[in-house]
N, C-alpha and C positions, 0 to 999 in steps of 0.2 A: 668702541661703538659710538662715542662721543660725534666722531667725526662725518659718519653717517647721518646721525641725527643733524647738526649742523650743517651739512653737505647739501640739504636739502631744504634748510630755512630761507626764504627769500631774504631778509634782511632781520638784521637785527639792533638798526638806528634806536639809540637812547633816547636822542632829540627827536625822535617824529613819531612819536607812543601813540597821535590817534591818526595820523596818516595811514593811507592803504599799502598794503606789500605790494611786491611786485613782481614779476616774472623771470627766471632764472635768466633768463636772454633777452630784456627788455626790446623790444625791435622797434629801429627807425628805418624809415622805408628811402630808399633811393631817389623817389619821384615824389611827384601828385597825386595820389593816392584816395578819390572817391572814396566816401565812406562806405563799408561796406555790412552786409545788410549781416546783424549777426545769427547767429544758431541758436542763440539761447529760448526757449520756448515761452511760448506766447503767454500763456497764463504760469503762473507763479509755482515753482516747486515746491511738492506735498512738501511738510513737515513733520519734524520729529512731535509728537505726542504737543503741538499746538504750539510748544517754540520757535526762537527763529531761527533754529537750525536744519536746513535743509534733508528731505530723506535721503540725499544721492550721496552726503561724504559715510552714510554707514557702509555703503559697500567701499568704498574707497579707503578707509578705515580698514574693513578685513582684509581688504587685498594687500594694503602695506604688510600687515601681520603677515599673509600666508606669504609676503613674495622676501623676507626678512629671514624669517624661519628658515626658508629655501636655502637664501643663500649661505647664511651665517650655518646651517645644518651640515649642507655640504663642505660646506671650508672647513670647519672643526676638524672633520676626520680625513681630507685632503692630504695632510703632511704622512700620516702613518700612512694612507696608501700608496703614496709614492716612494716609501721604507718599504715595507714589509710586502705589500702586492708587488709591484712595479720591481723590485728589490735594487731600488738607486739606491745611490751613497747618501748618506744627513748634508752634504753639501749639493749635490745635483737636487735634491727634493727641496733641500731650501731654495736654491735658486729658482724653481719654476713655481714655487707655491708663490715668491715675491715678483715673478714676472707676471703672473696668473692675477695677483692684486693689482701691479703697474695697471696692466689692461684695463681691469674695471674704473678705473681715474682718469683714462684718458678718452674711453667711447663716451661718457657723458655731452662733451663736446661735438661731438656725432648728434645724438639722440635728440638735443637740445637743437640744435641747426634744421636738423631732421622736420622736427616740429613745429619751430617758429617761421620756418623757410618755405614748407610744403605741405604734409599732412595734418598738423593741426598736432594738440597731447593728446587728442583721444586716440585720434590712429593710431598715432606714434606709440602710444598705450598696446593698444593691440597686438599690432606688427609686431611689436620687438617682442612683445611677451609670447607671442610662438614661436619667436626665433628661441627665448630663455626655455620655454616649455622643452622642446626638440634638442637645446643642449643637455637637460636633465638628465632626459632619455636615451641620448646615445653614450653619458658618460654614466650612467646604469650601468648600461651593457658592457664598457670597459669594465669593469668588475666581476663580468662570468666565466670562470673558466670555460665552461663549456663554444664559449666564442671564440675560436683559433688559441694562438700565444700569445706571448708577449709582444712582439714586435705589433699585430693588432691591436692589441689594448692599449700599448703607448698611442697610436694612431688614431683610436677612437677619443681615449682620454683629452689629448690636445685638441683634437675637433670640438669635442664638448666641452672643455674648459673656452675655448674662442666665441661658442656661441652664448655659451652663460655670460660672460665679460660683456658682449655686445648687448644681450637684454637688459642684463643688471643695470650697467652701466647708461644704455640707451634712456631708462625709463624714470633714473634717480633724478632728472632735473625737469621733469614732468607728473609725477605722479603730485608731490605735494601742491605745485603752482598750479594744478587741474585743481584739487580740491580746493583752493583757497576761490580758484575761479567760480565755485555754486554757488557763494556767498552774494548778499548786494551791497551796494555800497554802504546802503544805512545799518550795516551790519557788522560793522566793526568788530567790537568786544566779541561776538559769537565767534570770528573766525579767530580770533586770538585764543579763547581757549577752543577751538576744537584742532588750531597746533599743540595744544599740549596733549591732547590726545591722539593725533599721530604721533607725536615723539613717544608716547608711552606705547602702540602698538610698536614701533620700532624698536624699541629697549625691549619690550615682554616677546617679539618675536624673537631675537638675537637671543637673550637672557633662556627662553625655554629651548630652544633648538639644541644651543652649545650643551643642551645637558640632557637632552634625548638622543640624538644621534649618535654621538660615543656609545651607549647604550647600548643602539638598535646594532652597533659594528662591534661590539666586545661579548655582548651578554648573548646576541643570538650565532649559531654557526651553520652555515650553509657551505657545501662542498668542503666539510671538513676542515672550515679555515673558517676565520672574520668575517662576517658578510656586510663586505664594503659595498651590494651591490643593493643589500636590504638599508643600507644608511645613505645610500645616494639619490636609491628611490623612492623613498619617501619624500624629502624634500620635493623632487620632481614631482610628486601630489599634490604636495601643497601650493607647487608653483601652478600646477594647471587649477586649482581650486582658486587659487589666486584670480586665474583668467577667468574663470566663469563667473565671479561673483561681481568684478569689473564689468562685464559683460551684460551680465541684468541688470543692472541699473543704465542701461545707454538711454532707455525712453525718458530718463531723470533730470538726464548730465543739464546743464549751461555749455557749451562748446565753443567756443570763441573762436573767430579763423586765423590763420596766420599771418603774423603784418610783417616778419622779416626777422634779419640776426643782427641787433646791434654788436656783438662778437667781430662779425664781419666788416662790418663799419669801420671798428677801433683799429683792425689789423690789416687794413688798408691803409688808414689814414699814417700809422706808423711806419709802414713801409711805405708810402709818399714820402715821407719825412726824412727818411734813412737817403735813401734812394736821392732826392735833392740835395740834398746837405752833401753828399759825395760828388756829387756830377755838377755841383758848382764850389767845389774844395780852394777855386781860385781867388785871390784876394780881392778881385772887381766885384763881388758880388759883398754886399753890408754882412754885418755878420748880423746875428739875431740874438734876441736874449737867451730861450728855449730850443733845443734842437727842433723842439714838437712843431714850433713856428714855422717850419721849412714847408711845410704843407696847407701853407695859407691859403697858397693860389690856387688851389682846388676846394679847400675842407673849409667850412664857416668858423669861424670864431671861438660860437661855444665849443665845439666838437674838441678844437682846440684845448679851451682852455679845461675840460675834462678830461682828455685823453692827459695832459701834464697833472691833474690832480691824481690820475689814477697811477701811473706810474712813480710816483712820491711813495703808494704804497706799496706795489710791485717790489721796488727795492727793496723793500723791510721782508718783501716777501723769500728772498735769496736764501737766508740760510736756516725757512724751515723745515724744507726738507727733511733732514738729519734727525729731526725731531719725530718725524712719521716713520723712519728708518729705525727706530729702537720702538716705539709702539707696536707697531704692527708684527715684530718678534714675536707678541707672545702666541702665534698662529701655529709657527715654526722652531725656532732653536727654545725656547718655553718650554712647547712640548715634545720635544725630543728629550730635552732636560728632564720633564716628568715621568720619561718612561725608564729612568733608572733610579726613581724613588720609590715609595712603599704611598700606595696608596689605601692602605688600612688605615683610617681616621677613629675607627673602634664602634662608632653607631655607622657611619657608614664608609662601603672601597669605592673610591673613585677610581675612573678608567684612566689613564696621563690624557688624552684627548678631552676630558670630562672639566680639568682643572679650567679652562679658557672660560668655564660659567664666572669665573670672580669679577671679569674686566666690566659686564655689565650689572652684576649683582651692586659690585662699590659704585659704579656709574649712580645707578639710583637710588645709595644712600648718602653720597657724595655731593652731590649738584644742591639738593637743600642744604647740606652741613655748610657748605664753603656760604652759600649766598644768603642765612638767615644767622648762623653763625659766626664762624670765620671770620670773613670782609667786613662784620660789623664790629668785631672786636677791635680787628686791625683799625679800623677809622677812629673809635672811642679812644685809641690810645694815640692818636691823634700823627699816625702816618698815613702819607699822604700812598696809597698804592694804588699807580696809575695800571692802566692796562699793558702796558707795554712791562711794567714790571710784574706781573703777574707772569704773562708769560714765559718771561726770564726763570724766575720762580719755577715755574712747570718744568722747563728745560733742566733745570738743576736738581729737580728732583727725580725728572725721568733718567736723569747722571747718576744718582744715587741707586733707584732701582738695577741699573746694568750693573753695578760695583757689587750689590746683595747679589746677583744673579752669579756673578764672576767667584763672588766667595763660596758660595754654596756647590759652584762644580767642582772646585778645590778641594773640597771636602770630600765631596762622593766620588773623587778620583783617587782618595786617600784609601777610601774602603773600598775601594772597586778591586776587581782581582787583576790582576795584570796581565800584559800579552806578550809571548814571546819575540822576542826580536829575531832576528838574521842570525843563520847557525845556532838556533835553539828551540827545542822542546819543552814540552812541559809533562810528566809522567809522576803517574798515579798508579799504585799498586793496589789489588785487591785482594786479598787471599779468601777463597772459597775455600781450602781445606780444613781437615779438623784440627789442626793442631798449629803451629807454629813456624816459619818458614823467614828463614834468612836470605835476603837477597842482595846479591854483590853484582856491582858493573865491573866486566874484567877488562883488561889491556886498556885500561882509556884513564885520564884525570879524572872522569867520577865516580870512584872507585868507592870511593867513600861516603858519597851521598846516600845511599840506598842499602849500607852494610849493617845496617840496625834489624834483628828480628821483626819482624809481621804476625802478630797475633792474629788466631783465626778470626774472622770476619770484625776486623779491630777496622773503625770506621777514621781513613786518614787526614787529619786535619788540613794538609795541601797538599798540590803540585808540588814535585821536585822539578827544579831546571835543571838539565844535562844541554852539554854544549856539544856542538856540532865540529867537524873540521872540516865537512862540505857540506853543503846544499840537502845531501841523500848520504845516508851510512846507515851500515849493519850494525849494531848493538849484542856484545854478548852477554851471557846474565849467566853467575852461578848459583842456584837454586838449594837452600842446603834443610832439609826434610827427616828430622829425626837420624836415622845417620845414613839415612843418602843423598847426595850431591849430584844434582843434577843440572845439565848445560844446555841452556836454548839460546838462540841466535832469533834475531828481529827486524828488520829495517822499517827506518825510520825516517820522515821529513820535516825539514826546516818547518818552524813559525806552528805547529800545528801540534795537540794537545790529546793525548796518548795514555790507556788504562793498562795498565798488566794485568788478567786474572788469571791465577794460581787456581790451579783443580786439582782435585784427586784423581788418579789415574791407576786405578788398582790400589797396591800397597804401595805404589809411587804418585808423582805428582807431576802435570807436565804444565803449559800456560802458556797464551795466546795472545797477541798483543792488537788491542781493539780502538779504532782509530774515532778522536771525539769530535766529531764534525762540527758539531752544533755547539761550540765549544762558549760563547753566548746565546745567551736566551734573549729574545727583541717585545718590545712594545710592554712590557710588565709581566707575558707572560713565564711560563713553567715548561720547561723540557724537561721530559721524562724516558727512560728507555728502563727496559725490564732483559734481567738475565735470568734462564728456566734452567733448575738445576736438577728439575724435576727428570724420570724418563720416558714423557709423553709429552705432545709439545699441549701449547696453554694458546687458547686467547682470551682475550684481559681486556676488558668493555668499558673506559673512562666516560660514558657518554654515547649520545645516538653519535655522534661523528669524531669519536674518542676511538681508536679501537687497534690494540695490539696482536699479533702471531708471533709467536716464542716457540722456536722450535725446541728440539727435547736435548736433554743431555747439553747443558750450559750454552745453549743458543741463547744468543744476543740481537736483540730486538732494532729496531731502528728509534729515530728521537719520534716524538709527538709531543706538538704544544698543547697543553691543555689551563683553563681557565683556572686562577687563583680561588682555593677553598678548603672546606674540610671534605675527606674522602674515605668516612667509615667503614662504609661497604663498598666495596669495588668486585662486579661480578666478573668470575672466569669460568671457564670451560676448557676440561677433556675431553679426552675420546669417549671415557669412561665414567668422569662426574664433573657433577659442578660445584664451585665454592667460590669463598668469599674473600677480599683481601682487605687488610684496617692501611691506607696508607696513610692517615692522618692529614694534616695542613700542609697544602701546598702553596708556598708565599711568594709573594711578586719576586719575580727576576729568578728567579734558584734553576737549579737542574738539577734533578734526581737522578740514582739511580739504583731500581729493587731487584732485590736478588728472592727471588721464588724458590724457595724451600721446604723442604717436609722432615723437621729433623724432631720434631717432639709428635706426642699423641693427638694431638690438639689441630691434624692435618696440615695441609699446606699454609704458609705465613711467607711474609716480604718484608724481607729484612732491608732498612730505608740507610741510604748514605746520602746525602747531600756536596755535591762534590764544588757548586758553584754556589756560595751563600747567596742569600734571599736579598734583594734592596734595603740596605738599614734606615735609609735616611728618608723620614715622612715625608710627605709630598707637602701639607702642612710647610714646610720651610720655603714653599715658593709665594707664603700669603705674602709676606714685607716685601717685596719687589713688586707684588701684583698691585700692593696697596698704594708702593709710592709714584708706580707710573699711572694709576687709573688717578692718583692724586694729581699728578701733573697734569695729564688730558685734560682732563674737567677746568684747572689752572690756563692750561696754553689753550685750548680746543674753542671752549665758549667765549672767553675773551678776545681772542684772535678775532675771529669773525667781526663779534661786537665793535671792537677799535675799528675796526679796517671799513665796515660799511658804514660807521659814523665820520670815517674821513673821506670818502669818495663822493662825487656828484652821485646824486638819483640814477640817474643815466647809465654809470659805468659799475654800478651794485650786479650786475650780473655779469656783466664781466670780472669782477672777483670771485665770485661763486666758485669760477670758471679757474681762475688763476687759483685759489685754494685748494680746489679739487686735483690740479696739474701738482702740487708739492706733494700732494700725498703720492700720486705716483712715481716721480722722483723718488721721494726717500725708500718705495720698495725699487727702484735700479741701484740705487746702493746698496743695500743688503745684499742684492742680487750679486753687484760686481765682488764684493769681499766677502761674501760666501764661496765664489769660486775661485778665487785668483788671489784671497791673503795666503791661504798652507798655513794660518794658527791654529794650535790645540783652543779647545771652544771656548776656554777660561779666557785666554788671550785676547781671542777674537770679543766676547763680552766687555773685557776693560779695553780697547780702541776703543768698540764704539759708546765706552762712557768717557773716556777721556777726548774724542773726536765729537761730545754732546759737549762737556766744558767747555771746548775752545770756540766751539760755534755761540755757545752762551754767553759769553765774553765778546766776540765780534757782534752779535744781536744787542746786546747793552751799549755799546760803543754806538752803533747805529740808531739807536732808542734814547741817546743821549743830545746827540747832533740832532734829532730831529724834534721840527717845529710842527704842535699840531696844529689843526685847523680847527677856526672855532666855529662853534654849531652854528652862527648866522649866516656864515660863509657858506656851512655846505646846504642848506636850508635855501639862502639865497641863489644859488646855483642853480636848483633841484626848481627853481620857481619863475626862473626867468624863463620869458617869451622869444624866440625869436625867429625872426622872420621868414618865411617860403622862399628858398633859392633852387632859383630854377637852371638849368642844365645839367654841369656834370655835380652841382651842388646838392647837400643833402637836406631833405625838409626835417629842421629838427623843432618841430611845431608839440611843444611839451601837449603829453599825453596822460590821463588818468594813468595812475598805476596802478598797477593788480598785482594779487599773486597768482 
């Protein structure tokens, strides 16, 4: 969340504490440029209760919360609906949940143009926030069944995930720099903290959402499933609550008009540069000190000598990608991770979607820990820890979080149940009769697996594997029942995980071989199927959208997921009566399966086997990885920024904004590309990208070694010089008050 928060700070110069911020896109205009007449209103805007804080950033203030909430609400529960609705693979949903982030890292540069270039931040405000509004809405409706299939709903989905990215995205490098704009200039100190009160609407948006939405998608059920469509919709409220409350305060705002992109500027002049440096590669032409120089004969001087200050930092900027590529996991392979641990914490369950509240919970006990304790200790003991080493630091401990992460799936792959391979089965017996029953595989090698007596209704500890000699085979079974011996035949298919239940059939016994489909349980929940051994059939009510038919005489039910809990009374229905079932605790990850009985006075009972154990391992085991990357963020994230806009001119400060915001998109196309295209088991793929964070960590140190900062009167001096109106194809870079 860190990144967010910073993503959207104008500057964060050490050396310029009472200078003004500035605007994510500083703009210098092409020409001569009249001044022109601004928007801001005539008489002074009301304030807050006779301070000098303006009334217009309260609305501006809630809109960051509601448009936060939005999005961070909708992302939480993103990855499970690309599992479990959509029913992709953990790898096809990782990679569109990290192409779905790319996007939002890269439309900023849109939004920001947008605004500086034509309609101004308020518009741009606007506009884009019905583009995000109309995304909301129509990736809602991806979530109803009732709206065609599948093949719609992916169709909807990506429409609405493109237009979310385009708002989100659009609006993050205008919303803060509008607010800073209501301030005056003699107002300094006031806008400095009412950034720390955006960043705290920013944190307490993220922070509440990630732990209402999983919520509103596990605890409530709609269409007999998740209601992905009650957790996507809401957020879409908060984003139109977002727009209206932007919206009433227009008569308030300051509005500034748009003076241009210096974005624009920088990557022209670079491509002048490129572009001469090649097309005079011949040795008649001098060489020059800087490549940058190449672009003299158009571009002024300063321009020059800033576009080479900024690419000084550009460089340092290469490998941290890698770095937002293991963060931003914890959206995705995180929580996937979570969904095959126990979220029973004993005072309260977490959803696996629910865990992702930690990253901004430590966020806001973290940022004061490190900057009143921490970095003071470190100086007391008289190391010198520059910035560039801090983030090093972060990087290696977001190295360490992957390595816990990697361990921990090592583990819960240890007690996970396993899955048949190629030419094999997995089979489970159950014997419904009264007494006793010996079961043998005949004519085959596993003759012997299965020759041990079956006590009646003896509840069995696992699967047996039997092996295959093709793809599909018949199975024969001798049945041996007090002293009759009886022979049934079964077919059977590869990789797929199979019950025998033994009945009574008269004064004999015959059995049916019932195929386990659901043979995992997904997202934490509980599969359940019920066998009636009763001779009326039963239906069996887990809930308004819970709800079984069990035909009569040892009908076998189909699976239904149902929510983790205790289940004392479970109401059924005959033809004839009604009654009640004790199925007891049903615990993340397990499958049931009850067998409906009436064999004591005490009427009908469910007799409970557990045939898939419950997730052992606490979700609790994912705090030490969450703690050492949200350690690291706060480490790499605020530092970052801080070095990089105290080494750049004035000038070219939003042109990093710009350039930070592009690494965070990067490193989700890497996750994206080896989520789909490594083929490692998830432990694997966790140690690459800790061991592919090291190596970058070490290339980052090398480069943070070689390098020479600049010292604050340098970049101070820079930010201060005048220089002169050049006219044609020259650019007027005639320094201008700064803002944010």
């Amino acid at each position: 969340m860190v990144e967010e928060r910073e993503s959207e700070e104008p500057t964060m110069n050490p050396f310029q504490k009472n200078e003004s911020k500035e605007t994510l896109f500083l703009p210098v205009s092409t020409e001569e440029v009249p001044p022109q007449s601004s928007n801001f209103p005539k008489k002074p805007s009301p304030k807050i209760c006779g301070s000098n804080y303006p009334l217009s950033i309260v609305f501006i203030v809630v809109n960051e919360f509601c448009e936060r909430f939005s999005y961070y609400g909708m992302k939480a529960v993103l990855t499970l609906y690309f599992l479990y609705y959509l029913h992709w693979s953990e790898d096809t949903s990782t990679s569109v949940y990290h192409a779905f982030s790319s996007l939002c890292y890269f439309t900023p540069i849109l939004g920001a143009a947008i605004a500086d270039s034509w309609l101004g931040k308020f518009k741009t405000i606007i506009c884009l926030s019905l583009v995000y509004v109309l995304g909301h809405v129509i990736k809602s409706m991806s979530a109803l069944p009732i709206l065609g299939g599948q093949n719609l709903h992916i169709v909807l989905s990506m429409v609405g995930l493109s237009l979310i990215a385009l708002g989100t995205g659009g609006i993050k490098p205008c919303v803060a720099a509008f607010g800073g704009d209501q301030f005056e200039e003699k107002h300094a100190e006031e806008r400095t903290r009412y950034f720390s009160v955006f960043y705290l609407a920013i944190n307490a948006g993220s922070l509440i959402s990630t732990f209402v939405t999983p919520m509103l998608r596990g605890d409530v059920q709609c269409f007999g499933k998740d209601c992905y469509a009650l957790a996507f919709g809401v957020p879409g409220l908060l984003m139109l609550i977002a727009l209206v409350v932007f919206a009433m305060g227009s008569k308030l705002y300051r509005k500034p008009p748009p003076e241009g992109n210096i974005l624009n500027q920088v990557v022209k002049c670079i491509w002048f540069a490129i572009s001469s440096r090649f097309k005079n590669h011949s040795g008649d032409n001098p060489k020059r000190e800087h490549w940058v120089d190449w672009a003299a004969e158009k571009y002024p001087k300063q321009l020059i000598m800033d576009v080479k200050a900024l690419t000084r930092v550009l460089f340092l900027y290469i490998p941290l990608p890698m770095f937002w590529a293991l963060l931003d996991q914890q959206g995705s392979r995180w929580t996937l991770q979570a969904t095959r641990m126990n979220g029973n914490l004993g005072f309260f369950v977490l959803q696996p979607d629910q865990i992702q509240v930690l990253n901004p919970f430590l966020i806001v006990i973290f940022i004061p820990l490190f900057d009143l304790v921490i970095y003071r200790l470190v100086s007391k003991c008289g190391i010198n820890f520059t910035s560039l080493r801090k983030m090093a630091v972060g990087m290696i401990l977001a190295c360490l979080g992957f390595a816990v992460a990697a361990a921990i799936e090592i583990k819960i792959n240890e007690i996970a149940t396993c899955q048949p391979d190629s030419q094999e089965i997995f089979l489970q017996v159950l014997n419904l009769a009264d007494d006793e029953v010996k079961v043998t595989v005949l004519g085959d090698e596993n003759n012997n697996l299965l020759a041990e007596s079956i006590k009646s209704f003896q509840n069995m500890p696992h699967y047996s594997k039997l092996h295959l000699k093709t793809k599909r085979q018949n199975f024969y079974f001798q049945l041996k029942y007090h002293n009759v011996s009886v022979y049934t035949e079964h077919s059977v298919e590869e990789k797929m995980w199979y019950t025998l239940i033994i009945r009574e059939d008269g004064e004999s016994i015959s059995s049916m071989m019932v195929k386990d489909e659901e043979n995992k349980t997904t997202d934490g929940m509980i599969a359940t199927r019920f066998v009636n051994t009763l001779h009326e059939e039963v239906n069996v009510s887990l809930g308004t959208d819970a709800s079984f038919i069990v035909g009569e005489d040892y009908g076998v039910s189909a699976y239904r997921t149902v929510q983790r809990g205790e289940y004392p009374v479970v109401h059924c229905r005959t033809k004839n009566e009604d009654f009640s079932l004790n199925l007891g605790l049903l615990d993340f990850g397990a499958a049931y399966l009850f067998v409906i009985t009436n064999r004591t006075s005490q009427g009908p009972q469910a007799w409970k086997m557990e045939y898939i154990p419950a997730n052992k391992m606490s979700v609790a085991w994912q705090l030490p990885q969450y703690a050492l990357v949200t350690a690291g963020e706060v480490m790499f994230s605020v530092t970052g920024l801080e070095f990089s806009y105290s080494q750049a001119p004035s000038s070219m400060k939003s042109v990093l904004q710009a350039a930070w915001l592009l690494t965070i998109a990067f490193g989700n196309i890497i996750v994206l590309i080896v989520a789909q295209f490594s083929g490692l088991a998830q432990w694997a793929e966790f140690i690459l990208f800790s061991c592919l964070m090291l190596v970058v960590c070490l290339i980052f140190s090398i480069m943070g070694y070689y390098y020479v900062p600049l010292k604050p009167e340098d970049v101070q001096g820079s930010a201060d010089k005048q220089t002169p109106q050049i006219q044609g194809n020259m650019i007027n870079l005639e320094t201008k008050k700064t803002r944010l």
